[in-house]
C-alpha positions, 0 to 999 in steps of 0.5 A, a space after each residue: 494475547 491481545 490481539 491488533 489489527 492495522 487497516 491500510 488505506 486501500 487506495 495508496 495501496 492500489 496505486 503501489 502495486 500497479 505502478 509497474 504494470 502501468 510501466 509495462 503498458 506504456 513501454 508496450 503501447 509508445 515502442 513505436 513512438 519512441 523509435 520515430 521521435 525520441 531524439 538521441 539526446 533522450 534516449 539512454 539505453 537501445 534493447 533492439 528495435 525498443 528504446 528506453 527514454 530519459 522521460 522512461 528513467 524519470 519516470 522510475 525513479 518518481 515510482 520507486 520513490 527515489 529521492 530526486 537528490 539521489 537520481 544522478 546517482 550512478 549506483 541508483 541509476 544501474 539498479 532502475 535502469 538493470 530493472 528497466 532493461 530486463 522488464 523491456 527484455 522479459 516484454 519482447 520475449 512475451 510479444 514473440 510468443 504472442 503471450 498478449 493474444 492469450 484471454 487472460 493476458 488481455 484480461 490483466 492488461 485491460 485490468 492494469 490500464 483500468 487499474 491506472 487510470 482509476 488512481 489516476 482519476 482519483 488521485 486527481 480528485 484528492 489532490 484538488 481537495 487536499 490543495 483546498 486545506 486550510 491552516 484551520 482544518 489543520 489545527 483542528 485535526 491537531 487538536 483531535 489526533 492528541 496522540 498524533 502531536 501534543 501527547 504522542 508516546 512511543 513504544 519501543 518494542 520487541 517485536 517477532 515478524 512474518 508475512 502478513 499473507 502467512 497469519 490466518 485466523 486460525 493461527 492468531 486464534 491458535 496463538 491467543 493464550 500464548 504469553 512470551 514472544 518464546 513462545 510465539 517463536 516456538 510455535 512459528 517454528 514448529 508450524 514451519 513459517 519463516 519469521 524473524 525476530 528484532 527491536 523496533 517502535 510503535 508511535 501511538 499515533 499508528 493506532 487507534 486511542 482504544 487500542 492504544 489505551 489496551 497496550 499501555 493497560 495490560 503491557 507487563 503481561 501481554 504478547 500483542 498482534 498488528 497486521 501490517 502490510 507486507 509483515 505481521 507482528 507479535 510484540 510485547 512493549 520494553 518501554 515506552 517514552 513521550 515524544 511530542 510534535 509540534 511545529 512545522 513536522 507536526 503541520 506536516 503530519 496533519 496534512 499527510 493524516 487529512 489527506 488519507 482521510 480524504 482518501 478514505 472517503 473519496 474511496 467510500 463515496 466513489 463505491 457508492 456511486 459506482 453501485 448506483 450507476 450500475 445495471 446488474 444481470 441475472 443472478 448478479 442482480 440479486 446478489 448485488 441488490 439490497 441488504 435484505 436481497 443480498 442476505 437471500 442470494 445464492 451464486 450463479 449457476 
C-alpha cells in the first residue's frame, strides 16, 4: 500500500476552530452593553438579563459560512439562532458557578482572545498582500500549477474512511501490505475503529505532481493513504478523467491557491520573527536556541 499524506494550512485551520470561543468572548465581555445600547429594533431573542443582537446573528452566519442568500431563511435561522441561545445558556450557567475564576478557565479564555486576535492580525496582513495580486502573478501561477487547470485530471475513487485523530503511525505501517480496501476493512473492524465506506473523487490538484504521478503509476494494484482533516482515507482509483479549467473558474482558483500560498509564508516568517523577538529563561533558553543547543537539551526539571 502506497501511502499519502495531506498537509492543511495551519493558519485557515486555527481560524475555524476558535471562531467559536471568540463567540463566547464577545458574548461575555459586551453583556452589558448590549443591555444599555442595543435598541429593540436589533435585539431578536432575551436569555435573561443576556441579549442576543442582530449584529450577534450576523455574525454566526459569517462564521459558519452560511450563504448570505440563504440567511433569511427560517430553517438556517432556528438552527444558528437554537446554537446561540444554548451557548448563551451554557455561559450563564459557567458565570453562576464561577467556573471563569478557575486558573485553567482563565488560561483557555486568555488563549482563545490571543488566539483571535493573532488571526486577527494575520488575516489582515494577508488580505492587504492578496489585494495587491495581479493579473500576471496569477497567470504565472496557472502556468506552474498544469495539474490545477490545463491539465487537471480527476480520479473517481472508491474510498474507505475514518477520523484522521484515530489513524497512528503504527496502524498505517500495520496496514502497508494490505492490497484491497476488503482488507482494510476487515482489518478496521477487527481493531474496533468506526469507519465507513463510499465513492467519491480526487482532482490531482489536491496533491503534489509527485504524488500524483505514484497513483497514476501503481493504480491497478494499489490501495493509497491520504490524511485529511477531519477524516483519513484508504482508497483505490476506479478511473480517472481529464477535467480542464480555464477561464473565469480557473482565475478564481489561482487566486484562492495564492492566497494560501500567502498564508504559508506569512505563517513561517511571522514564527521566525516571533523566536527572535523572544527571551527564553532557564532551561527554555537551551531548548529554544540553536539547531546544535537544541539537539544537546533536556526538559526542564
Amino acid at each position: 500500500m502506497e501511502t499519502l499524506r495531506l498537509n492543511l494550512v495551519g493558519a485557515l485551520r486555527a481560524i475555524t476552530i476558535v471562531g467559536s470561543l471568540g463567540l463566547l468572548l464577545l458574548g461575555c465581555s459586551k453583556k452589558v452593553e448590549e443591555k444599555t445600547e442595543a435598541s429593540n429594533s436589533q435585539i431578536v431573542a432575551r436569555l435573561g438579563d443576556d441579549v442576543i443582537t442582530t449584529q450577534e446573528l450576523d455574525n454566526e452566519f459569517r462564521l459558519e459560512h452560511i450563504p448570505i442568500d440563504k440567511r433569511k431563511d427560517p430553517a438556517a435561522i432556528k438552527q444558528v439562532l437554537g446554537e446561540i441561545v444554548t451557548r448563551k445558556y451554557l455561559v450563564r450557567q459557567a458565570l453562576d458557578a464561577k467556573l471563569d475564576r478557575e486558573p485553567t478557565v482563565l488560561l483557555d479564555m486568555l488563549r482563545a482572545r490571543e488566539l483571535v486576535l493573532a488571526n486577527a492580525a494575520a488575516s489582515r496582513t494577508v488580505a492587504a498582500k492578496t489585494s495587491a495580486i495581479g493579473k500576471a502573478e496569477i497567470d504565472d501561477y496557472i502556468a506552474k500549477n498544469p495539474l490545477k487547470f490545463a491539465n487537471r485530471q480527476v480520479l473517481s475513487i472508491e474510498q474507505i474512511a475514518l477520523p484522521a485523530n484515530a489513524v497512528s503511525q503504527s496502524l498505517i505501517d500495520g496496514m502497508k501490505d494490505l492490497k484491497t480496501l476488503e482488507e482494510v476493512d476487515q482489518k478496521l473492524t477487527s481493531l474496533g475503529l468506526a469507519h465507513g465506506r463510499s465513492t467519491g473523487s480526487l482532482s490531482s490538484g489536491d496533491v503534489s505532481q509527485d504524488f500524483f504521478n505514484l497513483i497514476v503509476a501503481k493504480q491497478a494494484d494499489n490501495v493509497f493513504f491520504l490524511r485529511g482533516n477531519p477524516n483519513a482515507v484508504f482508497f483505490k482509483v476506479n478511473g480517472i478523467e481529464s477535467r480542464p479549467v480555464a477561464g473565469d473558474e480557473a482565475f478564481k482558483i489561482a487566486r484562492q491557491g495564492l492566497q494560501v500560498d500567502l498564508l504559508k509564508s506569512e505563517a513561517s516568517l511571522t514564527s521566525v520573527e516571533a523566536r527572535l523577538a523572544a527571551k527564553y529563561e532557564g532551561d527554555y533558553a537551551n531548548i529554544m536556541g540553536t539547531q546544535d543547543n537544541s539537539s544537546q537539551a533536556t526538559a526542564p526539571k
